[in-house]
PQR file of N, CA, C, O and H, with PARSE charges and radii, in Angstrom:
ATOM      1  N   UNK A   1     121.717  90.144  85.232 -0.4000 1.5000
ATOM      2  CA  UNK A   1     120.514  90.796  85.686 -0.0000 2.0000
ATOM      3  C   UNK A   1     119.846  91.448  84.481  0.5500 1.7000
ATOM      4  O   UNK A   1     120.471  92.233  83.767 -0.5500 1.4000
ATOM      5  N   UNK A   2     118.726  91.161  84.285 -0.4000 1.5000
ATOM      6  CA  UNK A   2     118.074  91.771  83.108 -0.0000 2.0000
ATOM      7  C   UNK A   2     116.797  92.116  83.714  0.5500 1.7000
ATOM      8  O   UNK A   2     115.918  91.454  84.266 -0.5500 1.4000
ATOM      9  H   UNK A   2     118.219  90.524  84.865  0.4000 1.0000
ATOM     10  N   UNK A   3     117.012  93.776  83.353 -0.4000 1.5000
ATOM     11  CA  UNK A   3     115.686  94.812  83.576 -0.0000 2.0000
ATOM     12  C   UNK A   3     114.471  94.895  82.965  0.5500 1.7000
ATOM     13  O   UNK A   3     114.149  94.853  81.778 -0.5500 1.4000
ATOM     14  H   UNK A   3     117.726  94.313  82.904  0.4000 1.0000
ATOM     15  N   UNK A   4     113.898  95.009  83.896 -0.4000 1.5000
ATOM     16  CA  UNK A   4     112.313  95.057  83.404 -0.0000 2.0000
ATOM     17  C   UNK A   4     111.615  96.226  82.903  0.5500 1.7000
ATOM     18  O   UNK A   4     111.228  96.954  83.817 -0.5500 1.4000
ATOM     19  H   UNK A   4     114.160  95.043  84.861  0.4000 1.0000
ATOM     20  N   UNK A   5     111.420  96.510  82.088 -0.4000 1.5000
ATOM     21  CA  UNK A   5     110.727  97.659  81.136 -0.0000 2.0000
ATOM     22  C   UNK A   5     109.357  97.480  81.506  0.5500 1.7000
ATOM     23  O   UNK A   5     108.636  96.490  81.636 -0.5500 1.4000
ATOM     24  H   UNK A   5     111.734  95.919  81.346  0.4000 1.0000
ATOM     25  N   UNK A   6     109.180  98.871  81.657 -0.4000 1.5000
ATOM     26  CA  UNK A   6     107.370  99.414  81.817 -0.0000 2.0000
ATOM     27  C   UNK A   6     107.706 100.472  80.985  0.5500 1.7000
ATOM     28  O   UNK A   6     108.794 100.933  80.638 -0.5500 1.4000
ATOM     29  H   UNK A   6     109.766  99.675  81.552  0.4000 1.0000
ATOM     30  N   UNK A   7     105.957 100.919  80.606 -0.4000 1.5000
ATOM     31  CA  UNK A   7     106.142 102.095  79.741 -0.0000 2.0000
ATOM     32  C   UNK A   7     105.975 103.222  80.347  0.5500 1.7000
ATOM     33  O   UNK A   7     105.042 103.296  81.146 -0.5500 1.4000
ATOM     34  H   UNK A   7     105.074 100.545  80.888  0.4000 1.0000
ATOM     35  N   UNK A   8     106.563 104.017  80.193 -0.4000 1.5000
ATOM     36  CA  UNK A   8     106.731 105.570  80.790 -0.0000 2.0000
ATOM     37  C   UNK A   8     107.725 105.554  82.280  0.5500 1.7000
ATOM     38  O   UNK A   8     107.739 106.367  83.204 -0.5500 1.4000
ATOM     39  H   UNK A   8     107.321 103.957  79.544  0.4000 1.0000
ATOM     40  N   UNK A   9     108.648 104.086  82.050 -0.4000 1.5000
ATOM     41  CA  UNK A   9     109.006 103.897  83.643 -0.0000 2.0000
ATOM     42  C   UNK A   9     110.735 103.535  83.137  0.5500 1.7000
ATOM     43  O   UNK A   9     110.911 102.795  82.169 -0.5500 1.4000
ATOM     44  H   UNK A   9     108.637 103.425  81.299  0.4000 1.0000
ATOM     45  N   UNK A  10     112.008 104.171  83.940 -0.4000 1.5000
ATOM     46  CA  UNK A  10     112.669 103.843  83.381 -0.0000 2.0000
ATOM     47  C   UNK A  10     113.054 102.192  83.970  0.5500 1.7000
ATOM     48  O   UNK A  10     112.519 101.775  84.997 -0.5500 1.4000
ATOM     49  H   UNK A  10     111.865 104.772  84.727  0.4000 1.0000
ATOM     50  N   UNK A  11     114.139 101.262  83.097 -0.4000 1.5000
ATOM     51  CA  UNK A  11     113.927  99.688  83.720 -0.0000 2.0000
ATOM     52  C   UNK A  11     114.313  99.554  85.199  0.5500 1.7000
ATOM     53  O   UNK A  11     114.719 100.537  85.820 -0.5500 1.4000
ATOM     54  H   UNK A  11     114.574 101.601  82.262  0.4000 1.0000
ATOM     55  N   UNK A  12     114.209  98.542  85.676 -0.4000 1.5000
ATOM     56  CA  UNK A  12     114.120  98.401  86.993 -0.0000 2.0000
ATOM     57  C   UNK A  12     114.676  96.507  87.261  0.5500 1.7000
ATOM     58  O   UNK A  12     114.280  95.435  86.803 -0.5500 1.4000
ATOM     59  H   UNK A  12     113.879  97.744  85.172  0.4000 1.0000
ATOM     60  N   UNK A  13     115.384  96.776  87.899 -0.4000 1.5000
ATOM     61  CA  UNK A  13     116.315  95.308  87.462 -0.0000 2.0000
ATOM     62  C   UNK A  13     115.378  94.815  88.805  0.5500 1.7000
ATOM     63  O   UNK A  13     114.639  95.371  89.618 -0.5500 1.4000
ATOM     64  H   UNK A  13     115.705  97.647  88.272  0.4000 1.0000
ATOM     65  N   UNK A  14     115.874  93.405  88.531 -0.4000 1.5000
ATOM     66  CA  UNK A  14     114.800  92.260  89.517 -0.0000 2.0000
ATOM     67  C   UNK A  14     115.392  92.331  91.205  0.5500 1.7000
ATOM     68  O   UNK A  14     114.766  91.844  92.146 -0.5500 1.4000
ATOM     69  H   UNK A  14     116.475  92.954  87.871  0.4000 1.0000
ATOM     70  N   UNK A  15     116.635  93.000  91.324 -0.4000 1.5000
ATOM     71  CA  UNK A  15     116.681  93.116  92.885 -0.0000 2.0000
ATOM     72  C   UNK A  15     116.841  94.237  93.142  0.5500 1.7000
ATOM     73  O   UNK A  15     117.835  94.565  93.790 -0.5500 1.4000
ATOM     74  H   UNK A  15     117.144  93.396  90.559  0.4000 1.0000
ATOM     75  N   UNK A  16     116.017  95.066  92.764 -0.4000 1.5000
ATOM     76  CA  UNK A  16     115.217  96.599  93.245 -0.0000 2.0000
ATOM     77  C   UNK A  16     113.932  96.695  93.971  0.5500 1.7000
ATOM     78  O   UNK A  16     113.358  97.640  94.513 -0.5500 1.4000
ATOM     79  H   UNK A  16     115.209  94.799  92.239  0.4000 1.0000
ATOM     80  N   UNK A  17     113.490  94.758  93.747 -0.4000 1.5000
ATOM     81  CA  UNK A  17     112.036  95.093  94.290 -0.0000 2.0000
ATOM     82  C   UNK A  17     112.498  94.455  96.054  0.5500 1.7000
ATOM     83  O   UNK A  17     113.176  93.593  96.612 -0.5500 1.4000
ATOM     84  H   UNK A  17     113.956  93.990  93.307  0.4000 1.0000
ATOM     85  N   UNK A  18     111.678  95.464  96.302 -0.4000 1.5000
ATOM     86  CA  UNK A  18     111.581  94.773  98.064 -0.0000 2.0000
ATOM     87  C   UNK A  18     110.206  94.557  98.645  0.5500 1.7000
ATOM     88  O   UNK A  18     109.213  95.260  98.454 -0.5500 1.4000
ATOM     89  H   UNK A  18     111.127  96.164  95.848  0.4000 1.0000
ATOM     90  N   UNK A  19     110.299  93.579  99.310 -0.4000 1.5000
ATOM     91  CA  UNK A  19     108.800  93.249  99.946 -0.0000 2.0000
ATOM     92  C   UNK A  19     108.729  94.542 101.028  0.5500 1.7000
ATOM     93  O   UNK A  19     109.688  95.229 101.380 -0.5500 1.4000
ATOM     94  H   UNK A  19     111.105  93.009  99.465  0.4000 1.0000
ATOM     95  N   UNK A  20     106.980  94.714 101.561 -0.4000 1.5000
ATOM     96  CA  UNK A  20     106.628  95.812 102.154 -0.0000 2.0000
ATOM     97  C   UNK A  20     105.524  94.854 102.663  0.5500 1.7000
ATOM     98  O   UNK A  20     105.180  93.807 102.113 -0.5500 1.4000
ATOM     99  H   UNK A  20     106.201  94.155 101.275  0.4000 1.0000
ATOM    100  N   UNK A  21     105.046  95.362 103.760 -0.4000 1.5000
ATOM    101  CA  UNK A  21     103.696  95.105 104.482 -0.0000 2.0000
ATOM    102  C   UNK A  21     102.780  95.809 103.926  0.5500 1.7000
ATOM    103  O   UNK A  21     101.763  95.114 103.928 -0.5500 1.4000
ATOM    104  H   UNK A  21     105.326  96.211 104.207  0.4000 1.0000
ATOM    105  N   UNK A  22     102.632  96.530 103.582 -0.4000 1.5000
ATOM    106  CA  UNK A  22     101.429  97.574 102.510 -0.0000 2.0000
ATOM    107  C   UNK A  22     102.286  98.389 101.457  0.5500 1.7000
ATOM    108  O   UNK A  22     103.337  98.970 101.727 -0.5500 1.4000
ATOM    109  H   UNK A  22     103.458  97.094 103.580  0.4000 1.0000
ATOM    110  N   UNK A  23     101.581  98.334 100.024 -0.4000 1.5000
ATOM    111  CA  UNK A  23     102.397  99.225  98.928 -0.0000 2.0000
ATOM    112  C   UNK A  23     101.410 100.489  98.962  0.5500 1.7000
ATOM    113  O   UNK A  23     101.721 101.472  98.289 -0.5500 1.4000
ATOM    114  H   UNK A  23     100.727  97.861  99.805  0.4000 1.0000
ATOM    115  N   UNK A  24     100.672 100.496  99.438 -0.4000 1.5000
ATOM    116  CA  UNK A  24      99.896 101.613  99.330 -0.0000 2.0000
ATOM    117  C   UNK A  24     100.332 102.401 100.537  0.5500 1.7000
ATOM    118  O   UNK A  24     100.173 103.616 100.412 -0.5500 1.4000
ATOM    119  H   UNK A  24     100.420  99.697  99.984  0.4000 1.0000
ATOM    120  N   UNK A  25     100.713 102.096 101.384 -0.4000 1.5000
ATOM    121  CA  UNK A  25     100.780 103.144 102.424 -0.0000 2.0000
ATOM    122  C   UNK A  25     102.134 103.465 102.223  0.5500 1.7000
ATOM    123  O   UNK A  25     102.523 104.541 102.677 -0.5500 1.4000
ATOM    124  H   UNK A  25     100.842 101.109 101.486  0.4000 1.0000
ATOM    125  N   UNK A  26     103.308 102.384 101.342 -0.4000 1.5000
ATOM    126  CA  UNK A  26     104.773 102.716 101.352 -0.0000 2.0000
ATOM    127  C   UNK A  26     104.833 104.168 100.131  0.5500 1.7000
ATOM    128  O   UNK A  26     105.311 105.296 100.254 -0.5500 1.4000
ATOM    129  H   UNK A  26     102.992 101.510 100.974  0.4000 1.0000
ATOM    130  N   UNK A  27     104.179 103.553  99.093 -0.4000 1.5000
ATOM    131  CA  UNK A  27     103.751 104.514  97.652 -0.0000 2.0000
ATOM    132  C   UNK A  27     103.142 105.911  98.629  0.5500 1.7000
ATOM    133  O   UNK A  27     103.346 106.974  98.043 -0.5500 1.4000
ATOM    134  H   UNK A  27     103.790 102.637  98.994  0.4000 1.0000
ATOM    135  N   UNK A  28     102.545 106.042  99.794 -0.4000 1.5000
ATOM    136  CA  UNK A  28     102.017 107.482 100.136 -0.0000 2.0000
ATOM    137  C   UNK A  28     103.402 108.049 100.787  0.5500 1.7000
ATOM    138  O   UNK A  28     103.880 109.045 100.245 -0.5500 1.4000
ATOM    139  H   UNK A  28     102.379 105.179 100.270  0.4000 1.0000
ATOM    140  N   UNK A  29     103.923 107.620 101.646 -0.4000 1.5000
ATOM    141  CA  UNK A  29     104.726 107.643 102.742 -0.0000 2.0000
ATOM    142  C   UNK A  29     106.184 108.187 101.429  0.5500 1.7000
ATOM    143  O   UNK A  29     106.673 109.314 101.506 -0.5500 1.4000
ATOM    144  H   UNK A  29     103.535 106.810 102.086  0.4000 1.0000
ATOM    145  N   UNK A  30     106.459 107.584 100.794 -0.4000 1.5000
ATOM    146  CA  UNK A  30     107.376 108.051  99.406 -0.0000 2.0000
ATOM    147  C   UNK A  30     107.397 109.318  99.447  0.5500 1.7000
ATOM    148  O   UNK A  30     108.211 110.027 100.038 -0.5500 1.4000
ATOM    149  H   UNK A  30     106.062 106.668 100.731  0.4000 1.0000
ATOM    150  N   UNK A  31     106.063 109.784  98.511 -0.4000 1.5000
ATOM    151  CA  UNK A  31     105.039 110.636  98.279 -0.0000 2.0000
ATOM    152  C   UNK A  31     105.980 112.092  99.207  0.5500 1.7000
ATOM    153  O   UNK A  31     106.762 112.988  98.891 -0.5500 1.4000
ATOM    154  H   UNK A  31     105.402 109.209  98.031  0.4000 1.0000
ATOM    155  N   UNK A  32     105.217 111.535 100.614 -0.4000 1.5000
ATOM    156  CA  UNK A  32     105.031 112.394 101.668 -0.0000 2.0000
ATOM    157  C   UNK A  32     106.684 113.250 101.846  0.5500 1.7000
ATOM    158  O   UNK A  32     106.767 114.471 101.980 -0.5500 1.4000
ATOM    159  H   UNK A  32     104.582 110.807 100.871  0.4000 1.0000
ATOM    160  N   UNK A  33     107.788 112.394 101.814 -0.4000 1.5000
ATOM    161  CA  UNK A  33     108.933 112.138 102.444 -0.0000 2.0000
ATOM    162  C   UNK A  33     109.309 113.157 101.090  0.5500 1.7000
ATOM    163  O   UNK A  33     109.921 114.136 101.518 -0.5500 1.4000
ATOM    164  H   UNK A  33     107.720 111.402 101.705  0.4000 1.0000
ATOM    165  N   UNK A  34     109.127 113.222  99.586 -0.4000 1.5000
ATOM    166  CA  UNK A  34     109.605 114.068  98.797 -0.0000 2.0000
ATOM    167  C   UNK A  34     110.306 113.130  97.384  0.5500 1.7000
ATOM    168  O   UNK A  34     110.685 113.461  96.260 -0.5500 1.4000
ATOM    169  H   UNK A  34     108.630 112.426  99.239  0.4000 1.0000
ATOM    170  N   UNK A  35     110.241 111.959  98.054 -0.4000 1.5000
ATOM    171  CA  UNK A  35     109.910 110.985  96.554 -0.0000 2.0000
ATOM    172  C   UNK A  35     108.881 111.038  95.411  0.5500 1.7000
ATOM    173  O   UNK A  35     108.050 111.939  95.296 -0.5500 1.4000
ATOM    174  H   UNK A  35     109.933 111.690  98.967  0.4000 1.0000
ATOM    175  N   UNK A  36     108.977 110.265  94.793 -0.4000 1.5000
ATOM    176  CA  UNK A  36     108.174 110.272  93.563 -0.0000 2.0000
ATOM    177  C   UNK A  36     107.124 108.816  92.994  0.5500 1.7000
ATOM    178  O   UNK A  36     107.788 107.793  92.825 -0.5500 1.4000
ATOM    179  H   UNK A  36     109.652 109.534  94.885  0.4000 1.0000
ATOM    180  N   UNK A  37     106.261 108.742  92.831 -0.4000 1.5000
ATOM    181  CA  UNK A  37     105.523 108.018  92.517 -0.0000 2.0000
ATOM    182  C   UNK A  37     105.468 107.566  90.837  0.5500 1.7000
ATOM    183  O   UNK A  37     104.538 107.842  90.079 -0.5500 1.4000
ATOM    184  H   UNK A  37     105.722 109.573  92.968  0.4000 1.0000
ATOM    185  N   UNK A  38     106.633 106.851  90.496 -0.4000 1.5000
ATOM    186  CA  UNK A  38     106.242 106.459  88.943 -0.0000 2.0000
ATOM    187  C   UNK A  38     105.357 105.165  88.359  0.5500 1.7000
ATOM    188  O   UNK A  38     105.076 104.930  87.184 -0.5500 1.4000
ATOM    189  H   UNK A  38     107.389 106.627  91.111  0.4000 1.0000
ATOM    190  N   UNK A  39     105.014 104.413  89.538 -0.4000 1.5000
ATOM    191  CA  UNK A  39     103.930 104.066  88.891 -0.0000 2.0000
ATOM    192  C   UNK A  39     103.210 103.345  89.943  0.5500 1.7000
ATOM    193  O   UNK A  39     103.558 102.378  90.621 -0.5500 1.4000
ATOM    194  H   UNK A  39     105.243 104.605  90.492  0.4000 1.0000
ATOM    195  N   UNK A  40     102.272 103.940  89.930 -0.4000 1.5000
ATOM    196  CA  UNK A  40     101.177 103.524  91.334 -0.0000 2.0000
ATOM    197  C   UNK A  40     101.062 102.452  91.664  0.5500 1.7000
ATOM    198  O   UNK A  40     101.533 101.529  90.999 -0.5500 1.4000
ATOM    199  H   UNK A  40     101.989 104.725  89.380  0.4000 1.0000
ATOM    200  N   UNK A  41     100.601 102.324  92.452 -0.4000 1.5000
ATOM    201  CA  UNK A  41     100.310 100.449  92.827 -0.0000 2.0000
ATOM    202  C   UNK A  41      99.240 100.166  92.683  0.5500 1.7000
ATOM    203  O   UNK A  41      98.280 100.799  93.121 -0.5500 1.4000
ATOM    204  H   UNK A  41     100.218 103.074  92.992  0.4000 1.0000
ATOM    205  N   UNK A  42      99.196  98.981  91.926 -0.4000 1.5000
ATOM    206  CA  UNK A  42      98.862  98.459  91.459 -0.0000 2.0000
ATOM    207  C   UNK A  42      98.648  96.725  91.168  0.5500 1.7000
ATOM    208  O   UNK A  42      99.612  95.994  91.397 -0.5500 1.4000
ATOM    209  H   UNK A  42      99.976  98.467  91.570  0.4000 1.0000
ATOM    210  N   UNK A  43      97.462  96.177  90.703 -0.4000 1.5000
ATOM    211  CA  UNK A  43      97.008  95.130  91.566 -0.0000 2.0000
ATOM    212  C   UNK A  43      97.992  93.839  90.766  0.5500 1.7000
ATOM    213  O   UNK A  43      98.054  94.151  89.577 -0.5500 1.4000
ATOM    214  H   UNK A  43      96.679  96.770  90.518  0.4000 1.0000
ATOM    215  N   UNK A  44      98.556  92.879  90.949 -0.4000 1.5000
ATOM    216  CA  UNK A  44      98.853  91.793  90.181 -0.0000 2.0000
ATOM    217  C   UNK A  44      98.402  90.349  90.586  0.5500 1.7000
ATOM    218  O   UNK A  44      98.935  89.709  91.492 -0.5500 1.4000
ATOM    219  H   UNK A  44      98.506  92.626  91.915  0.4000 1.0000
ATOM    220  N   UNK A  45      97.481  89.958  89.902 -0.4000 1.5000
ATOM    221  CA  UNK A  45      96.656  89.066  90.143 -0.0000 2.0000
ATOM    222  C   UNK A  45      97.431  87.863  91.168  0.5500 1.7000
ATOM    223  O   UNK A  45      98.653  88.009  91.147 -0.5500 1.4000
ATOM    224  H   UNK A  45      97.048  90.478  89.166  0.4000 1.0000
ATOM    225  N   UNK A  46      97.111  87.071  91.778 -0.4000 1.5000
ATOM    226  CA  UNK A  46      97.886  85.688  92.878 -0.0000 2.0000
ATOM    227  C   UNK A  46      99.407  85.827  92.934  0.5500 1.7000
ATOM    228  O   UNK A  46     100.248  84.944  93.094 -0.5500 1.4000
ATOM    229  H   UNK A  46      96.118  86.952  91.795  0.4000 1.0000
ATOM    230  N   UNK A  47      99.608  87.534  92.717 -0.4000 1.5000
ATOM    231  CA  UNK A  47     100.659  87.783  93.601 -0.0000 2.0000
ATOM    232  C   UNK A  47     100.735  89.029  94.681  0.5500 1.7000
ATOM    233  O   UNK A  47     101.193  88.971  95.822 -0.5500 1.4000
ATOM    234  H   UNK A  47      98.925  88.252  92.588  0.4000 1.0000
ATOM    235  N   UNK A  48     100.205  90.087  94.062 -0.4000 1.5000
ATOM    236  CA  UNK A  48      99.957  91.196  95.519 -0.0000 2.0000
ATOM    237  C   UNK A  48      99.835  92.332  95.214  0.5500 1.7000
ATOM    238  O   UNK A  48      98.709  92.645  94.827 -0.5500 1.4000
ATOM    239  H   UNK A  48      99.833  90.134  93.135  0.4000 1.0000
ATOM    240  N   UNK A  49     100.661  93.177  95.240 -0.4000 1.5000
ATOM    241  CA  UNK A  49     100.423  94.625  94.872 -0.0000 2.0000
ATOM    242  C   UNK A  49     102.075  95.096  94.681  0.5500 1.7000
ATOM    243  O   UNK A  49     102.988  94.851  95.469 -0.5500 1.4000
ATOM    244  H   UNK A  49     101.576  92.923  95.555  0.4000 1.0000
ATOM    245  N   UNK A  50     102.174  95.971  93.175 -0.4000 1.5000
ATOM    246  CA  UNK A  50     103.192  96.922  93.411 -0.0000 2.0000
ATOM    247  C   UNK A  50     103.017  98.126  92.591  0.5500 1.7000
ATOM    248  O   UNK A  50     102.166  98.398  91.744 -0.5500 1.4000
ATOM    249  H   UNK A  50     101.433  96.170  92.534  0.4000 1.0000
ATOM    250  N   UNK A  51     104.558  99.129  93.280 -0.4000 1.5000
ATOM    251  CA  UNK A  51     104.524 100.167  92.831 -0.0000 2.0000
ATOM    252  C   UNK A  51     105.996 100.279  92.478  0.5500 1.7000
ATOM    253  O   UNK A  51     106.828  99.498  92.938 -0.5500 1.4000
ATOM    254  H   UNK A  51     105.249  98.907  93.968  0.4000 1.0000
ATOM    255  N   UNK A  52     106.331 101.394  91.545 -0.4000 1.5000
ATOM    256  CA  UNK A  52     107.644 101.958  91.290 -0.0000 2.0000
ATOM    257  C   UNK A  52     107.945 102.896  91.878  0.5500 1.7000
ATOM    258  O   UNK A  52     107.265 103.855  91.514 -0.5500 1.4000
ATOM    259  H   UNK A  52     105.655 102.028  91.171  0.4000 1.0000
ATOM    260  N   UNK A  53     108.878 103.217  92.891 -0.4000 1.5000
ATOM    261  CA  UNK A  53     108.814 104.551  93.291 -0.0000 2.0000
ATOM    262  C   UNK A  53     110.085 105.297  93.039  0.5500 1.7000
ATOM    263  O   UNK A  53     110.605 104.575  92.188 -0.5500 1.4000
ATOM    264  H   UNK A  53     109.430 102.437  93.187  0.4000 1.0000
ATOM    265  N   UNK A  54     110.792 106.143  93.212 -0.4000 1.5000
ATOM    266  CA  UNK A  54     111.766 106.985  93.248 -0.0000 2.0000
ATOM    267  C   UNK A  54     112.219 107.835  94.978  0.5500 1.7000
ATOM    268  O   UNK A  54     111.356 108.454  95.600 -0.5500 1.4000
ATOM    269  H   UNK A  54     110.369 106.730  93.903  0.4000 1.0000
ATOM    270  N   UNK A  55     113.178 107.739  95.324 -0.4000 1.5000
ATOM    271  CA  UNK A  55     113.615 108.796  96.570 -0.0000 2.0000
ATOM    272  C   UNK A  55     113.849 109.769  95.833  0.5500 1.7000
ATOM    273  O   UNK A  55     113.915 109.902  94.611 -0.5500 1.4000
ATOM    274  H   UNK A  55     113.879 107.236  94.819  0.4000 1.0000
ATOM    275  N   UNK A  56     114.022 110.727  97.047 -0.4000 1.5000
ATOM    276  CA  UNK A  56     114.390 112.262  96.746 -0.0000 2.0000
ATOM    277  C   UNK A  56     115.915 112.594  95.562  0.5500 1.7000
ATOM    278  O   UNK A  56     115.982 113.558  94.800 -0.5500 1.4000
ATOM    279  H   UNK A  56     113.968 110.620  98.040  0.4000 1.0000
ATOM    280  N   UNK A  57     116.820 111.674  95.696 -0.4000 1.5000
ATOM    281  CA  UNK A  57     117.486 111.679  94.677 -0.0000 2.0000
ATOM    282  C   UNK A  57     117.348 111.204  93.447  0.5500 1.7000
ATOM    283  O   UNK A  57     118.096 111.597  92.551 -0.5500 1.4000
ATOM    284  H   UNK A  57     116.764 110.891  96.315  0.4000 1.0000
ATOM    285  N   UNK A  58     116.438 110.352  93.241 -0.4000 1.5000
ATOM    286  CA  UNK A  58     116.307 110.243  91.859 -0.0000 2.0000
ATOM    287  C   UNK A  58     116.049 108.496  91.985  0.5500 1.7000
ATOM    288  O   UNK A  58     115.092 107.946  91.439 -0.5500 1.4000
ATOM    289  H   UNK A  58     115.831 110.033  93.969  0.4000 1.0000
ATOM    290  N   UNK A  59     116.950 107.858  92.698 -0.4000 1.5000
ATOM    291  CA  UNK A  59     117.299 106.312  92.894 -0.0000 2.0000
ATOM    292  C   UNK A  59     115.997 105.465  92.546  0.5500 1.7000
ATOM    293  O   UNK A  59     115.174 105.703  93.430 -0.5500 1.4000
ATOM    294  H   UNK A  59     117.727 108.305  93.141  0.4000 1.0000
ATOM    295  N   UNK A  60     115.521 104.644  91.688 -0.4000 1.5000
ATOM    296  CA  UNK A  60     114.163 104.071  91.884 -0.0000 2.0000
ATOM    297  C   UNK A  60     114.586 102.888  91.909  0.5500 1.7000
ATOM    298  O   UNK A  60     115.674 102.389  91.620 -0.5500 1.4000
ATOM    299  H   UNK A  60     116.190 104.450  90.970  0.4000 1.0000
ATOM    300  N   UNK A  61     113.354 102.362  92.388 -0.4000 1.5000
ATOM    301  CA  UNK A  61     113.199 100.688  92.966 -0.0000 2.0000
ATOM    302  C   UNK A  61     111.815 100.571  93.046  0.5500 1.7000
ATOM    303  O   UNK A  61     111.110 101.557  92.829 -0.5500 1.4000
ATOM    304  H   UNK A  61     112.471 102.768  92.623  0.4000 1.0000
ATOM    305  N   UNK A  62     111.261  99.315  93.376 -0.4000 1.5000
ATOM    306  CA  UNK A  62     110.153  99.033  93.797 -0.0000 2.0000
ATOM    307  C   UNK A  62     109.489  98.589  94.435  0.5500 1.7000
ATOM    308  O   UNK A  62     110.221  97.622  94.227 -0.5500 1.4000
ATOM    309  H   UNK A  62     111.834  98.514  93.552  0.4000 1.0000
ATOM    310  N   UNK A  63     108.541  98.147  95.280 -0.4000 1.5000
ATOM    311  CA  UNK A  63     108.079  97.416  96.139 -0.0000 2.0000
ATOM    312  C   UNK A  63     106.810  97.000  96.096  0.5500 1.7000
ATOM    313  O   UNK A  63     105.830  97.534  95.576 -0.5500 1.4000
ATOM    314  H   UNK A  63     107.947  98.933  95.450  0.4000 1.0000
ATOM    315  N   UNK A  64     106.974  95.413  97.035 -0.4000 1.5000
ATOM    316  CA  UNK A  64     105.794  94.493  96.199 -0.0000 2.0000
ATOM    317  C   UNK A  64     105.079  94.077  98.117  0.5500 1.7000
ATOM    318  O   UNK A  64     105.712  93.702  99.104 -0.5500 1.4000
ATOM    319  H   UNK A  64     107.770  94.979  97.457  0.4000 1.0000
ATOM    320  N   UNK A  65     103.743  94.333  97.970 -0.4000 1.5000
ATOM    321  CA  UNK A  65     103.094  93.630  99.003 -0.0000 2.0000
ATOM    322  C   UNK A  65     102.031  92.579  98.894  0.5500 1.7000
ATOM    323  O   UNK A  65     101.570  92.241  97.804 -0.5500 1.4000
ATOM    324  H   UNK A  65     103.229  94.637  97.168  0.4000 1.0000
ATOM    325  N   UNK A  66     101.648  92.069 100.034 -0.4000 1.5000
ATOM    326  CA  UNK A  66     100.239  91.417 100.175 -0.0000 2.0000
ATOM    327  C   UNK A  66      99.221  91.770  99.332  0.5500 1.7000
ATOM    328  O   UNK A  66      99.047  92.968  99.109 -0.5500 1.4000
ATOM    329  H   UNK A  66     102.022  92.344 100.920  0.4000 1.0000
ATOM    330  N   UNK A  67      98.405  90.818  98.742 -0.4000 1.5000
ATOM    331  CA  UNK A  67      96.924  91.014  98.271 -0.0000 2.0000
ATOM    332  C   UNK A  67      96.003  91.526  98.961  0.5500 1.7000
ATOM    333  O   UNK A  67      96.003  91.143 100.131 -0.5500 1.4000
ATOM    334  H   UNK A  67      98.546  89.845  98.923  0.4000 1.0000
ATOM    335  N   UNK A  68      95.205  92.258  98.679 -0.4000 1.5000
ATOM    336  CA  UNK A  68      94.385  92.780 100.018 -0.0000 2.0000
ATOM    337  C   UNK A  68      94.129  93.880 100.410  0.5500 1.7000
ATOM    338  O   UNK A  68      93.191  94.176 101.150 -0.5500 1.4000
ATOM    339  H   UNK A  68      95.205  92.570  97.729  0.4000 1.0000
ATOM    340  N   UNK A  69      94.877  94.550  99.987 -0.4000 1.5000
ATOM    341  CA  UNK A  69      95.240  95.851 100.517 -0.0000 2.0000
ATOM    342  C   UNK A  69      93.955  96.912 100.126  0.5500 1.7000
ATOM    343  O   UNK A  69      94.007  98.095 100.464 -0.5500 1.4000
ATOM    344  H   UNK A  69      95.639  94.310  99.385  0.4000 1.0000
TER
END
């Protein structure tokens, strides 16, 4: 498994990401719950939308949705 580096993000290995029906409402709902938002969502061209997020413990992962949003 080899992690994916963003900048200002720590890596994030390739089965951290999970599909979502909306990243924008999962990225608020995070937010809301006392998670953390490290890197917004954001658009990726003819594939969909993601974000990095963090739970209340620290744990990050990410999640990838639909175009559209």
């Amino acid at each position: 498994m080899t992690p994916r580096v963003l900048i200002g993000c720590r890596p994030v290995p390739d089965d951290y990401f999970g599909p979502v029906p909306g990243c924008d409402e999962t990225a608020a709902k995070t937010n809301e719950l006392g998670g953390k938002i490290l890197l917004a969502p954001l658009a990726i061209e003819k594939v969909g939308r993601m974000a990095i997020l963090a739970d209340p413990q620290g744990a990050v992962f990410a999640v990838i949705g639909p175009e559209g949003q």
